[in-house]
VOSE-867884 format. One record per residue (C-alpha): residue in three letters; z, y, x. Coordinates in nm, 4 decimals. Layout:
# VOSE-867884
MIVO    r         w         v         u
MIVO  ala         Z         Y         X
...
# end
This chain:
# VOSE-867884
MIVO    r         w         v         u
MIVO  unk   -1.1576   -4.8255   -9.4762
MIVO  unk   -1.4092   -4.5304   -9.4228
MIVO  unk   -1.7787   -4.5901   -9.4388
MIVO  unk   -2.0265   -4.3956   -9.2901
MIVO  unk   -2.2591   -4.1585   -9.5054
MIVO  unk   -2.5709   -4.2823   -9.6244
MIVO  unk   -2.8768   -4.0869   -9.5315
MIVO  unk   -2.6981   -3.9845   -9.1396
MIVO  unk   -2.9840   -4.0492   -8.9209
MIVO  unk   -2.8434   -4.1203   -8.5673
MIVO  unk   -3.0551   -4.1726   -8.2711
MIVO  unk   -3.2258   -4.4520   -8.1549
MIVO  unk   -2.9415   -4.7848   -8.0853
MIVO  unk   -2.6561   -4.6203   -8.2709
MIVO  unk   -2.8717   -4.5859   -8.6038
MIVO  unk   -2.8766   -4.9671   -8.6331
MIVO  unk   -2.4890   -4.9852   -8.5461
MIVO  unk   -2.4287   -4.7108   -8.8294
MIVO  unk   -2.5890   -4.8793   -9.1004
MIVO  unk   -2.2915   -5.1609   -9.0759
MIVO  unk   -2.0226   -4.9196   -8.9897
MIVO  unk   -1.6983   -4.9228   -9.1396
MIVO  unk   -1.3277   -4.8817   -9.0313
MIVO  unk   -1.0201   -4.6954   -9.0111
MIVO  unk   -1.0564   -4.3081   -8.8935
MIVO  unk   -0.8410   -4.1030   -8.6137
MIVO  unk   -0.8232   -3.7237   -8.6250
MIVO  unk   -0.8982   -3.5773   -8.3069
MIVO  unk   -0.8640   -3.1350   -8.2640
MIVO  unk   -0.9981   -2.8565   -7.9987
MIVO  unk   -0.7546   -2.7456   -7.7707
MIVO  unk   -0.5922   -2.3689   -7.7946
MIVO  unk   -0.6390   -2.1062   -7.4993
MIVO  unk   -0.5223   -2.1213   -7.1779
MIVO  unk   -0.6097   -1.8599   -6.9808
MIVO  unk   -0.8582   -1.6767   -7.2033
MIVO  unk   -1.1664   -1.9154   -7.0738
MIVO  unk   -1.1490   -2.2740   -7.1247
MIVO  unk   -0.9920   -2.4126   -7.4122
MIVO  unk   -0.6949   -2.6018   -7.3403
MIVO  unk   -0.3134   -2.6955   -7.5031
MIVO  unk    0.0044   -2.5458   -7.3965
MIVO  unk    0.1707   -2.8775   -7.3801
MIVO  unk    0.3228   -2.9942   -7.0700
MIVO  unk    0.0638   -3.3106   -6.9575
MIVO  unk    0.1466   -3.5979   -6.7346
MIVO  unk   -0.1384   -3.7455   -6.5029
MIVO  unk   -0.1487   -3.9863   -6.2299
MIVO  unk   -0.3688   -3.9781   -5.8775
MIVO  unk   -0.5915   -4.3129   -5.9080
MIVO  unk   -0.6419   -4.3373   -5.5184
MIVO  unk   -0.2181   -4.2642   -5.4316
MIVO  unk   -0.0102   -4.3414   -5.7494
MIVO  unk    0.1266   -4.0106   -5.7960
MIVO  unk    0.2325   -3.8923   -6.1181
MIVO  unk    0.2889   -3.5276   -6.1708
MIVO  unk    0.3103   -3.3145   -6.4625
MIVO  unk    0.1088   -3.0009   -6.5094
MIVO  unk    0.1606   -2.6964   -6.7735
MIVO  unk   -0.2005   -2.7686   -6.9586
MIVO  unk   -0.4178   -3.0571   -6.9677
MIVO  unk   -0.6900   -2.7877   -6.8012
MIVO  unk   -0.4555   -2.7946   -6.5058
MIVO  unk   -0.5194   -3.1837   -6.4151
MIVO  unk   -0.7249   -3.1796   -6.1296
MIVO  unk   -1.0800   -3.3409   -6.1215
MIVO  unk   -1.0225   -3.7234   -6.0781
MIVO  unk   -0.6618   -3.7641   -6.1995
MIVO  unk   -0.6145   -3.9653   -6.5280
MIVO  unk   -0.4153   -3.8175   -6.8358
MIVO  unk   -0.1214   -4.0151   -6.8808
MIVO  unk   -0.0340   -4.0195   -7.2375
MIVO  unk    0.1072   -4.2328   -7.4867
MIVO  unk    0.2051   -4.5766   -7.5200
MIVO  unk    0.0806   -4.8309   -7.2848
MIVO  unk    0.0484   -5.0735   -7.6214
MIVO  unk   -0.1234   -4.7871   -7.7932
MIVO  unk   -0.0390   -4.5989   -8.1211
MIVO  unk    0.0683   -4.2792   -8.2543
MIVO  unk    0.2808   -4.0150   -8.0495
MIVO  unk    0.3977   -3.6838   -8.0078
MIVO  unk    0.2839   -3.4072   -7.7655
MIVO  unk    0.5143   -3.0849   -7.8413
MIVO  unk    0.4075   -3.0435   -8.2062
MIVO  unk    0.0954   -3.2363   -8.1862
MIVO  unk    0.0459   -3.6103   -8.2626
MIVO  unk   -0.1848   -3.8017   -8.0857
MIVO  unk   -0.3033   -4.1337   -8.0764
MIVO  unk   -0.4008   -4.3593   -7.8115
MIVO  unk   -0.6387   -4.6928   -7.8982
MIVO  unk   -0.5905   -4.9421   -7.6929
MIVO  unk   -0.8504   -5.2504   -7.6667
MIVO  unk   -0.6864   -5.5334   -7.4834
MIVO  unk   -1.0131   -5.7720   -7.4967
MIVO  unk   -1.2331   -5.5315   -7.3897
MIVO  unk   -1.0240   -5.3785   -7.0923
MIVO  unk   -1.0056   -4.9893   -7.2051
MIVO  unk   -0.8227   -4.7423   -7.3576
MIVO  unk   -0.8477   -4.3992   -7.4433
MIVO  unk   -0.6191   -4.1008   -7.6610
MIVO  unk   -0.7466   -3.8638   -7.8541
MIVO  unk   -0.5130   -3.5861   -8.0362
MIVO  unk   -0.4461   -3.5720   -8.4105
MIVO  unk   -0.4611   -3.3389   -8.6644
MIVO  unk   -0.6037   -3.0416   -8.7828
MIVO  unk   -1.0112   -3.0132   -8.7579
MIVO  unk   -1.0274   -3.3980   -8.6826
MIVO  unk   -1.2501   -3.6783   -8.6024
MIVO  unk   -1.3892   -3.9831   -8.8493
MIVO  unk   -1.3420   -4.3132   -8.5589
MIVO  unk   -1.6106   -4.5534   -8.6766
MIVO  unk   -1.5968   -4.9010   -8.5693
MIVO  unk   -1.9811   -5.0963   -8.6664
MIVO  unk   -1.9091   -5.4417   -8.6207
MIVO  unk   -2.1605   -5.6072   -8.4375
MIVO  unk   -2.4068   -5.8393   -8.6492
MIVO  unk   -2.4104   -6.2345   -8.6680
MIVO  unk   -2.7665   -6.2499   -8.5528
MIVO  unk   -2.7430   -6.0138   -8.2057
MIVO  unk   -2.7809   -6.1836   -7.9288
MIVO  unk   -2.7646   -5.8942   -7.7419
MIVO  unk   -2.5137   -5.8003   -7.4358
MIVO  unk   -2.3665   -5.5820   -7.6898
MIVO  unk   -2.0128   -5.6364   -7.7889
MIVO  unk   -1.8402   -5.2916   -7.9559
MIVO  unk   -1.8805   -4.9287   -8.0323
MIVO  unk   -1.6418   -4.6825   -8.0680
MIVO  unk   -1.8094   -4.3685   -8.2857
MIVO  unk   -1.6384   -4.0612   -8.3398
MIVO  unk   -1.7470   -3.7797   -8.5955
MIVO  unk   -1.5825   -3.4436   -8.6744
MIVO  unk   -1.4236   -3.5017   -8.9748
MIVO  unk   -1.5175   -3.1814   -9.2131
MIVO  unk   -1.9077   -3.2077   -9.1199
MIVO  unk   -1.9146   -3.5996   -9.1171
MIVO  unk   -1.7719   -3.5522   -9.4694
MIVO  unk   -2.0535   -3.2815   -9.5589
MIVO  unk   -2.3173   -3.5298   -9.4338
MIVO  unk   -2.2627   -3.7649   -9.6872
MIVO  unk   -2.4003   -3.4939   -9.9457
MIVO  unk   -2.7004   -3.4788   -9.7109
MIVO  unk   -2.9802   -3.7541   -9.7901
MIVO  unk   -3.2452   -3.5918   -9.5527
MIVO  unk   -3.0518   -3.4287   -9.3290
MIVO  unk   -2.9896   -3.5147   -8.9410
MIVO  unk   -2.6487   -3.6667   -8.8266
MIVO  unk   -2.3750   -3.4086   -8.6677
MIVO  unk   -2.3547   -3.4208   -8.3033
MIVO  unk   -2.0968   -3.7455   -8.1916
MIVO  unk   -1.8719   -3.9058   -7.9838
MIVO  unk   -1.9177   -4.2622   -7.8748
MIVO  unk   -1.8410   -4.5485   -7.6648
MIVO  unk   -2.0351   -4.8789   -7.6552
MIVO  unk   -1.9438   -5.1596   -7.4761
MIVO  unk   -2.1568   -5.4251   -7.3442
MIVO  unk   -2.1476   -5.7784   -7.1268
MIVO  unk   -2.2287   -5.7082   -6.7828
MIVO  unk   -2.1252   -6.0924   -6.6302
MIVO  unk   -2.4515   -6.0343   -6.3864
MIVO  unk   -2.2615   -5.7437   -6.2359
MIVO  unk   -2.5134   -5.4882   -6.2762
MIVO  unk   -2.3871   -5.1077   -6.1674
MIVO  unk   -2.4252   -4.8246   -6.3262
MIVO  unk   -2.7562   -4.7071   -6.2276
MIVO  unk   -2.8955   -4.9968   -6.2447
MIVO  unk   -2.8014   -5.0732   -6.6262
MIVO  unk   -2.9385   -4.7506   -6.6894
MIVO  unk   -3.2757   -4.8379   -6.5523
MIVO  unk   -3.2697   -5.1739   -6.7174
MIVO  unk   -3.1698   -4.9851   -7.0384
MIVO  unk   -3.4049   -4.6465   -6.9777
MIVO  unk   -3.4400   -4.6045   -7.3991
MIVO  unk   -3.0967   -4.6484   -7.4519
MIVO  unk   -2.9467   -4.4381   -7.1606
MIVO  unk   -3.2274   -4.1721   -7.2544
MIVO  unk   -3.3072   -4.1497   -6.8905
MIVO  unk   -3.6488   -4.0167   -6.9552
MIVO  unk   -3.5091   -3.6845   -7.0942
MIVO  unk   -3.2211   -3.6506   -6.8282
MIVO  unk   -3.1335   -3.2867   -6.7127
MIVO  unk   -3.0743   -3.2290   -6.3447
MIVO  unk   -2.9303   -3.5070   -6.1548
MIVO  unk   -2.7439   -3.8570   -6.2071
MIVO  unk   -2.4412   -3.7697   -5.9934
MIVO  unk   -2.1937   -4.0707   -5.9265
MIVO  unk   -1.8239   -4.0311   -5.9637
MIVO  unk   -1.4543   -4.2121   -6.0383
MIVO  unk   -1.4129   -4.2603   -6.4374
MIVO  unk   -1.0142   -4.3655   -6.4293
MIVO  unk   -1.0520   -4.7139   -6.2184
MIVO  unk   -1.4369   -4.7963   -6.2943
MIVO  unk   -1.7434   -4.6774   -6.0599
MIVO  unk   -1.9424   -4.4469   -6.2582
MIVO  unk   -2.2729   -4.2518   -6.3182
MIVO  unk   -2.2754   -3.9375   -6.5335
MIVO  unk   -2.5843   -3.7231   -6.6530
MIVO  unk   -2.6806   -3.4485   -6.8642
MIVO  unk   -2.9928   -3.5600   -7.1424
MIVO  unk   -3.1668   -3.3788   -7.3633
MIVO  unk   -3.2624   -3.4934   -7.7155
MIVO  unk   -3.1994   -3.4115   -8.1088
MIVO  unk   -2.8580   -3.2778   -7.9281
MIVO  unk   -2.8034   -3.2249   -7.5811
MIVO  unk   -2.5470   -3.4616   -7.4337
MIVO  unk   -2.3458   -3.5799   -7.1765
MIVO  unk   -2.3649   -3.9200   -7.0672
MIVO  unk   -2.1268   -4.1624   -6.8554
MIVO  unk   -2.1742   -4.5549   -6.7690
MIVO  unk   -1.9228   -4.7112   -6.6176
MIVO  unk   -1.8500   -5.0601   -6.4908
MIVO  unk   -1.5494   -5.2448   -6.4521
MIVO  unk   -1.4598   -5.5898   -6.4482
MIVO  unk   -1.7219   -5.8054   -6.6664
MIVO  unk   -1.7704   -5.4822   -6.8580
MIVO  unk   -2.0230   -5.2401   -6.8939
MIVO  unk   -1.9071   -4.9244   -7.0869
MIVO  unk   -2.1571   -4.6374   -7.1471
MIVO  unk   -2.0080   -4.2864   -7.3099
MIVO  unk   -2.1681   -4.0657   -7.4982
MIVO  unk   -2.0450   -3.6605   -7.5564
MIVO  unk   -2.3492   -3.4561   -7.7735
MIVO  unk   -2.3126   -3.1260   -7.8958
MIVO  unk   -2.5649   -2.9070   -8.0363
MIVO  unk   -2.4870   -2.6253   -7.8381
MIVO  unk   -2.3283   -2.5518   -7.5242
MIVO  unk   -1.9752   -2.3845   -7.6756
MIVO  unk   -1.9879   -2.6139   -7.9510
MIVO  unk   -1.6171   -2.7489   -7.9620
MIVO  unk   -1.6687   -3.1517   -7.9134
MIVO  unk   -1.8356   -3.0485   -7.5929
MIVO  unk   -1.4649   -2.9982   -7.4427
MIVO  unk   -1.3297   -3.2527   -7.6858
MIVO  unk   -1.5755   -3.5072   -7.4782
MIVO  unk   -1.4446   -3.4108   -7.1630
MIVO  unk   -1.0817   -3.4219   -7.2642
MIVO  unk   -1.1194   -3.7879   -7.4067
MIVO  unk   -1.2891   -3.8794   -7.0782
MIVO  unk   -0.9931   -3.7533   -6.9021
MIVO  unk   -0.7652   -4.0171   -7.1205
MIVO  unk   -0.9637   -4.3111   -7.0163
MIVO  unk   -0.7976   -4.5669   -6.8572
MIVO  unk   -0.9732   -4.9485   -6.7268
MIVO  unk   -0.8121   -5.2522   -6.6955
# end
């Protein structure tokens, strides 16, 4: 088991979830140039059209089109191969979703804060994920702030709220005060969604979804705008599948 630094300060909710967390870790790596802009893997990637079926396969996971949903790895979940790459999916059967994420080199610390006997709360699970090499030099930091992160909490949503409005129920945890531009509504895999830009100690990018009883609200920062788990965000978003 891995155990999160002492001394990380993480904002607002997910402090209180980090001071229990403990769990296994997953490796997750930036993507190599595709055509000298974004960043992006010469692997061959499978995806599937949510509103026809279709699966295709495209030359780079930067060639999926906007709306199509990676299609990778084991239903079940586990470790696999993509050309020389291994990747893992995690699968979470009781709380409908799944997601992959790439392992191996430059990787990701998964963190899994199990939720506390005494919260009564709608909360039910976070997924936390921190670059490996700085979540490591964190834990020689007693004063320092937290790196940037990856996460994705889950929550009970049996009174069927949508996306918007959990986020205005939740305004301090969605950060809606410090949004940047516009909360645009889109497709996440097979949920209705919201997503939003925020500004904070790191700028992020936000998604809440709903689907089924569920209420699942993603979280990308970065400290900068080329900083690499910017794109690693996006990619995991692309891997998301509901159900």
């Amino acid at each position: 088991m891995r155990h999160a630094p002492k001394g990380v300060k993480i904002v607002g909710f997910l402090a209180a979830l980090l001071l229990l967390a403990g769990g296994g870790y997953m490796l997750y790596t930036t993507q190599n140039s595709s055509d000298g802009g974004e960043l992006c893997a010469q692997v061959i990637t499978k995806a599937t059209n949510p509103e026809t079926g279709e699966v295709k396969e495209f030359p780079t996971p930067c060639d999926v089109p906007d709306g199509w949903t990676l299609t990778l790895g084991p239903k079940e979940g586990g470790m696999f191969s993509v050309g020389d790459e291994t990747w893992e999916r995690v699968r979470d059967d009781e709380n409908g979703i799944s997601f992959a994420a790439r392992v191996d080199p430059d990787g990701y610390i998964l963190i899994q804060p199990p939720k506390s006997e005494q919260d009564t709360s709608a909360f039910i699970k976070a997924y936390i994920l921190f670059n490996r090499a700085e979540y490591e030099d964190a834990q020689g930091r007693e004063n320092s702030e937290g790196p940037p992160f990856i996460s994705i909490l889950i929550f009970d949503n049996e009174s069927g709220q949508s996306p918007r409005e959990w986020a205005e129920s939740n305004s301090g945890l969605a950060n809606t005060a410090l949004i940047q531009g516009e909360i645009a509504d889109v497709a996440l895999g097979e949920a209705e969604a919201i997503h939003y830009s925020a500004d904070g100690l790191y700028m992020s990018e936000n998604y809440i979804a709903s689907h089924n009883d569920k209420l699942y609200f993603l979280i990308g920062s970065y400290a900068t705008a080329e900083q690499k788990i910017r794109e690693d965000f996006k990619t995991l978003i692309d891997t998301i599948t509901f159900f």
